[in-house]
C-alpha positions in Angstrom: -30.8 -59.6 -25.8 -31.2 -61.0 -29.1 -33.1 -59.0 -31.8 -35.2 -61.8 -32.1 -36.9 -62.3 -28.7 -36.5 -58.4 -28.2 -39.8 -57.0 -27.3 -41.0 -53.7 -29.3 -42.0 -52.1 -26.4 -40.4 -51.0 -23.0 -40.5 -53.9 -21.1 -37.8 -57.0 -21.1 -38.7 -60.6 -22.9 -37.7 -62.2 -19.6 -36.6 -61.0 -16.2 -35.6 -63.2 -13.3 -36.7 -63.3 -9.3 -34.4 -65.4 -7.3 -35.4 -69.1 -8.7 -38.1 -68.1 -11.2 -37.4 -66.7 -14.6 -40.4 -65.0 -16.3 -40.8 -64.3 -19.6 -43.1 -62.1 -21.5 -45.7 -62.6 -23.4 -44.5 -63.8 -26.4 -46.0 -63.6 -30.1 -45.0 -64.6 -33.5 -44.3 -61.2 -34.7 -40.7 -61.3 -36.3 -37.7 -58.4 -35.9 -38.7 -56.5 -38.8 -42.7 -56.3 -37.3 -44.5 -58.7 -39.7 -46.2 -62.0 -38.0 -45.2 -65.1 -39.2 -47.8 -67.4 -40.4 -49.6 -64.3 -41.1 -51.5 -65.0 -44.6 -53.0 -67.2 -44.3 -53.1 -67.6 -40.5 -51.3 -70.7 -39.6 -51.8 -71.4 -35.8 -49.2 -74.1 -35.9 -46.5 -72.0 -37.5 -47.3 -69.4 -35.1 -46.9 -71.6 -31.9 -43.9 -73.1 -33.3 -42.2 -68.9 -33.4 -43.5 -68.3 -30.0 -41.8 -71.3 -28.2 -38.8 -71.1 -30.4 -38.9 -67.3 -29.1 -39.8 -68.4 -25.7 -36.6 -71.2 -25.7 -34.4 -68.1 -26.8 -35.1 -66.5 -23.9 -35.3 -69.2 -21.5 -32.0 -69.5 -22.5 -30.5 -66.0 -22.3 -32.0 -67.2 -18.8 -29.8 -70.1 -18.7 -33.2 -72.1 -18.5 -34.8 -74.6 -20.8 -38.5 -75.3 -21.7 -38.3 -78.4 -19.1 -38.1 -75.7 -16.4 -41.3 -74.0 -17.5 -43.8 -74.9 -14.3 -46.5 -72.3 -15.8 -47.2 -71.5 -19.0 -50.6 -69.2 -20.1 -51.6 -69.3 -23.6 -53.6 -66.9 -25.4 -55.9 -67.6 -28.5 -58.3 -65.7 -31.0 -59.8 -68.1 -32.2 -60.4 -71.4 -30.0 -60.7 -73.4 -33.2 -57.3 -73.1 -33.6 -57.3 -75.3 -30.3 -56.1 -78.2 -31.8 -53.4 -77.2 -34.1 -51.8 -75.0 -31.7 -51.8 -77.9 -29.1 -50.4 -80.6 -31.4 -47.4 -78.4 -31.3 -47.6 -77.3 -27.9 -47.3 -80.6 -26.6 -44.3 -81.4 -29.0 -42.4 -78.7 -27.0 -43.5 -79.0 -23.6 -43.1 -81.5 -21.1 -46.3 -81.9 -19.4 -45.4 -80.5 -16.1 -46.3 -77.0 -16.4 -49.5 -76.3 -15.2 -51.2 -74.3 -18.4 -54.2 -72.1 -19.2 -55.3 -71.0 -22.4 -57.4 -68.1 -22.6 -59.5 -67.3 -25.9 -59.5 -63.4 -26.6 -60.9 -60.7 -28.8 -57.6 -59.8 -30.2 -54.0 -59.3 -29.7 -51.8 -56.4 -30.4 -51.7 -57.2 -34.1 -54.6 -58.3 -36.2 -52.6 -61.5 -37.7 -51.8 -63.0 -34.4 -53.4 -66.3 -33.7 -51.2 -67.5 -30.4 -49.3 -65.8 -27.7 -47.8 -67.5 -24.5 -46.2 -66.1 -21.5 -44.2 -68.5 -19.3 -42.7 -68.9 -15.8 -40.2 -71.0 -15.2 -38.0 -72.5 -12.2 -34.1 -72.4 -12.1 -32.3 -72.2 -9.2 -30.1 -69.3 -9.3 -26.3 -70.5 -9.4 -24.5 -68.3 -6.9 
């Protein structure tokens, strides 16, 4: 698993059941434990690390973001709506169903945006 996607705690960035790959919840926090797009918050920068982190593992999957069929999204602060979805709907295709959630807070006080995915790709046996 790549140092970038690898989660800090004990659980993987992505496992796979049969045909469905899921991956973790995914934030902009980088290897070394700062956020990007930290100071000040950028929402847009950090939606663009979480799906760049989410294709990584999608494709240590041997999946790509087209396969995503579910996709929940997590937000501080709602009116970051807008910028996180401009680049949201850059990377997606429009076929996942999708939920975003606002929330107190996430694990670090500088994160805007996290997203956990689920995706569909038959395994090839």
């Amino acid at each position: 698993m790549s140092a970038a996607i690898a989660p800090l705690g004990r659980y993987p960035a992505w496992c796979r059941a049969g045909d469905f790959i899921y991956v973790s919840g995914m934030s902009a926090r980088q290897a070394d434990g700062s956020v990007a797009g930290a100071q000040p918050r950028d929402a847009a920068l950090q939606t663009r690390v979480v799906i760049d982190k989410i294709r990584a593992a999608l494709a240590e999957a041997g999946a790509t973001l087209d396969d995503c069929v579910s996709v929940t999204s997590y937000l501080t602060d709602m009116a970051c709506f807008d910028a996180y979805n401009a680049v949201y709907a850059q990377a997606f295709n429009g076929r996942a169903a999708r939920a975003t959630v606002g929330v107190a807070q996430l694990p670090h006080p500088d994160m805007v945006v996290e997203l956990s995915v689920t995706a569909y790709k038959p395994e090839v046996v």
